[in-house]
N, C-alpha and C positions, 0 to 999 in steps of 0.2 A: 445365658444359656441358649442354645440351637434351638430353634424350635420347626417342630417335623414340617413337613409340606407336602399339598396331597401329591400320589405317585402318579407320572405320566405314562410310564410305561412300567416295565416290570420290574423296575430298578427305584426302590423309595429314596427320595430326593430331600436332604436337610441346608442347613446353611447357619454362618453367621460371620462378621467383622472378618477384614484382613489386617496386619501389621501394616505398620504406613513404612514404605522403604526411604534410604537415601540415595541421594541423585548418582553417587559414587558406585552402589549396588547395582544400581539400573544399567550404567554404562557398560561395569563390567562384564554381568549377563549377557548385554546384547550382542555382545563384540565376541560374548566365547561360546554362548549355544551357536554350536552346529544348527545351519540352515536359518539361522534367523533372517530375517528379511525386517525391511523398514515398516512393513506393516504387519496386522495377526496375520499369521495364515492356518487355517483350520482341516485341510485337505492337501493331501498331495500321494502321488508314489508309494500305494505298501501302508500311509496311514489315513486316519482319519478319528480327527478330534470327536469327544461324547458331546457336541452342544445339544442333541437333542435330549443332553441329560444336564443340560446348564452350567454345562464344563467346558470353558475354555483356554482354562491355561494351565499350567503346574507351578505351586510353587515354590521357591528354592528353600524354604525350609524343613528341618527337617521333620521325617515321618518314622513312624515305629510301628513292625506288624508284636498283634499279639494274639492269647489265644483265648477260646471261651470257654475250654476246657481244659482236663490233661490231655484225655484224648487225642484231641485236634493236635493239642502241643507235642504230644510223643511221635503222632502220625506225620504230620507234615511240617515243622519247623525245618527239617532241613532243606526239603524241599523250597524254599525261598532264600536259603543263604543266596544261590549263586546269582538269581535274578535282581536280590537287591542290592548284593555289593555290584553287580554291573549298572545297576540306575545309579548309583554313588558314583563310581567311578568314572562312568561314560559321559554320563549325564550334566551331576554336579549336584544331583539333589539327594543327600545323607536320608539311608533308610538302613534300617537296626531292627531283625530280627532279636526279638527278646524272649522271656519265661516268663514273661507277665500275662495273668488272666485277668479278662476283663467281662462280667456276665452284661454286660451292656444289650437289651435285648435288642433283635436283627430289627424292629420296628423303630427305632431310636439311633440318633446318631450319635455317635463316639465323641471322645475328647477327639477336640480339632489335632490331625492328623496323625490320628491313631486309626489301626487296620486289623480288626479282628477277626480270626481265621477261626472256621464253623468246622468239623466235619462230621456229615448229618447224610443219610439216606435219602435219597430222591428229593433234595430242597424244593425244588418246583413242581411235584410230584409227576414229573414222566422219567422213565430209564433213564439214567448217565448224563443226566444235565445238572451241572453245577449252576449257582449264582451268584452273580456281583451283586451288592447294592450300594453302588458311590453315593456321598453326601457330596454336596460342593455348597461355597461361600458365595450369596446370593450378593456380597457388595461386589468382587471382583472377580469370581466366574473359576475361582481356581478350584481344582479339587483337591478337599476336605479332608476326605477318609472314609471308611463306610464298613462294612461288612463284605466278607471272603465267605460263601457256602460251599465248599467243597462235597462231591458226592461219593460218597464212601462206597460203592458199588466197583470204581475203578480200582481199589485193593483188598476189597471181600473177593473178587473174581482175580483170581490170578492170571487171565486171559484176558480181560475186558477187551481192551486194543486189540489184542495181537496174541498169536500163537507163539511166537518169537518172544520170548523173556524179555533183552534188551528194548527191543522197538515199544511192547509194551509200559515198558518204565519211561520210553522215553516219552510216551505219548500223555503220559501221568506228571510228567515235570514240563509239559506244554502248557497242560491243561491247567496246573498251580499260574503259571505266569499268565496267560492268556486273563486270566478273573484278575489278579494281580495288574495288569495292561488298565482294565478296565477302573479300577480303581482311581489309578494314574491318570484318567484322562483318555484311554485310547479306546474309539469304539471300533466295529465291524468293517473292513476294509474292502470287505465284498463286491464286484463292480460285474456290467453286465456286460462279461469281456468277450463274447460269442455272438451279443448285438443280436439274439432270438426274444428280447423285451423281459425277460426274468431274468433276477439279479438270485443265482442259485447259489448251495451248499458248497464251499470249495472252492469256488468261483472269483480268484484272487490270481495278481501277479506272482510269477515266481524267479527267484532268481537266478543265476547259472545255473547252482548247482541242483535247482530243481527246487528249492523252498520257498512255501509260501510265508508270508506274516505269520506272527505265532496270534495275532488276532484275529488271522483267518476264521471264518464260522462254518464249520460248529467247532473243528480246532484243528490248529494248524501249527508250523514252527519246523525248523527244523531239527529234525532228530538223527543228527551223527552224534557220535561221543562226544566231542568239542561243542556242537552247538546246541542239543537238547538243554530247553529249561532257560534258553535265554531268550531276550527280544532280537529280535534277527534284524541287524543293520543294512544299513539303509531304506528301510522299514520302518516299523513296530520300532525301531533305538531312534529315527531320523524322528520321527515323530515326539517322540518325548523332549529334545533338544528341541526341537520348535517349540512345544508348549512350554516349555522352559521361558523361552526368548520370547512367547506371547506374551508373559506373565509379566516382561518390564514394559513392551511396546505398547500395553494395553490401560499401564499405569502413564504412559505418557501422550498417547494420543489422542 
């Protein structure tokens, strides 16, 4: 059994044993994540790895979100379809949105790589902040699974975001994926691109067509119809494919 470990930051931090892989597994990985490199790499472009949450890799096995209530489950399981058949798809690592509740309390970590989805009122108790709380596996740095708190204030207000309907929902299917990122491995991508010595709100690459990281802080992603609710590539998706491809490199080097 995982046993807890005290919290470094806002995020409570478990762990326990990884699968031992074969040399055939490893190969393949290395050769088919996107951006792997001969060594980890933990930063780059749009992402950046949770190590300061003891996360440094993803692993290729699979994970299941579930929920802690009906609630939760009525409210937001769809909300996750599209962001985890894209980590499936894009990525390589199978995540299965399910109907399964699990009251595993938020202080306690889950069955290894299970992802229980909260929605609860001011989790951290200020306005409209949701929280992640990853576990990761203290033998090989991958992440785990953890807890999803979602803040129910973004659909008791029919405005929260936005005056705009759309842009609002879409700002609600950022904000599912963005905790979801962080689960996965991805922290705050925030950099101090204006060079005034504070690394501020927003304050992220963007890409052509004007979007930032959907892990941008406090939240960010693109929200056209097509790309709301997903990890925005070459980003938030390039990053997960490396941590993917950390996860053999790190078993080999």
């Amino acid at each position: 059994m995982p046993t807890p470990r005290p919290a470094r930051t806002r995020r409570t931090l478990y762990a326990t044993a990884a699968a031992i892989l074969t040399i055939t597994a490893l190969l393949l990985a290395s050769t088919t994540a996107r951006g792997a490199t001969t060594t980890p790499l933990y930063a780059s472009t749009g992402w950046k790895a949770e190590t300061a949450q003891g996360i440094y890799s993803l692993s290729p096995d699979p994970y299941t979100i579930v929920f802690a209530d009906d609630t939760a489950r009525t409210k937001l399981a769809g909300y996750f379809t599209e962001p985890a058949s894209q980590v499936t798809t894009s990525v390589g690592v199978p995540i299965t949105v399910t109907t399964t509740l699990d009251t595993t309390p938020v202080g306690s970590c889950p069955a290894r790589h299970r992802i229980i989805v909260h929605y609860t009122y001011r989790p951290l108790g200020t306005q409209g902040m949701s929280q992640a709380r990853p576990c990761y596996n203290t033998v090989d740095g991958s992440a785990w699974g953890g807890h999803i708190l979602m803040d129910s204030e973004y659909w008791t207000s029919s405005s929260w975001f936005s005056t705009t309907t759309t842009v609002n929902e879409s700002h609600r299917q950022n904000a599912v994926t963005h905790e979801l990122g962080h689960i996965l491995g991805l922290d705050h991508p925030n950099t101090d691109r204006d060079q005034d010595g504070v690394v501020e709100a927003y304050e992220c690459v963007k890409n052509a067509a004007g979007w930032t990281p959907v892990l941008c802080a406090p939240n960010g992603g693109d929200r056209s119809s097509t790309g709301a609710g997903l990890f925005v590539p070459g980003y938030d998706l390039t990053g997960l494919k490396q941590l993917l491809a950390n996860y053999y490199l790190r078993q080999t080097g």
